[in-house]
C-alpha positions, 0 to 999 in steps of 0.5 A: 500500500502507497504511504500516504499524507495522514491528512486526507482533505489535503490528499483530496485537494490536491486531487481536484486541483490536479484535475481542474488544471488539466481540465484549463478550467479556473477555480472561478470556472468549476465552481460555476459547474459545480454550482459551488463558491469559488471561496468553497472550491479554494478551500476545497483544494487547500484542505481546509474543508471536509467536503459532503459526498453532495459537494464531491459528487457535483466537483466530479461531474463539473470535472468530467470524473467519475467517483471512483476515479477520484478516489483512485487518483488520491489513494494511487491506486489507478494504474500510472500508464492510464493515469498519469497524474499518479505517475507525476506524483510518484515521480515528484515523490522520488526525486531527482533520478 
């Protein structure tokens, strides 16, 4: 099992911020697709909020991701040749080669 940060509304943070940016959407942009405050998304994406399974869900559909997805990511589960915003993490993690 991966060893992960101890603080999972950050790890989730930077999981939809990581989205968000390959999507090219602003936070001011998922937040109107989510039908969310853009204050709300950025407090989303520094960990500072514990997003309701409502919130999540409608973050993932502004996104174009599914759940399961999202959570993948975050865990490190999702394969890095299908997914690579998991091999970018695990390169940034293991340094300069």
């Amino acid at each position: 099992m991966p060893m992960l940060e101890p603080d999972i509304n950050k790890r989730f943070g930077r999981v939809i911020k990581e989205w968000r940016r390959r999507a090219s959407i602003s936070q001011e942009e998922l937040a109107a697709r989510a039908q969310l405050h853009r204050t709300y998304v950025s407090d989303v994406e520094r960990g500072m909020r514990n997003p309701s399974l409502h919130s999540i869900a409608k973050l993932a559909n502004a996104l174009k991701v599914s759940l399961p997805m999202l959570f993948q990511t975050m865990e490190g589960t999702l394969d890095p040749v299908a997914n690579p915003l998991v091999a970018e993490e695990k390169d940034a993690k293991a340094g300069p080669g």
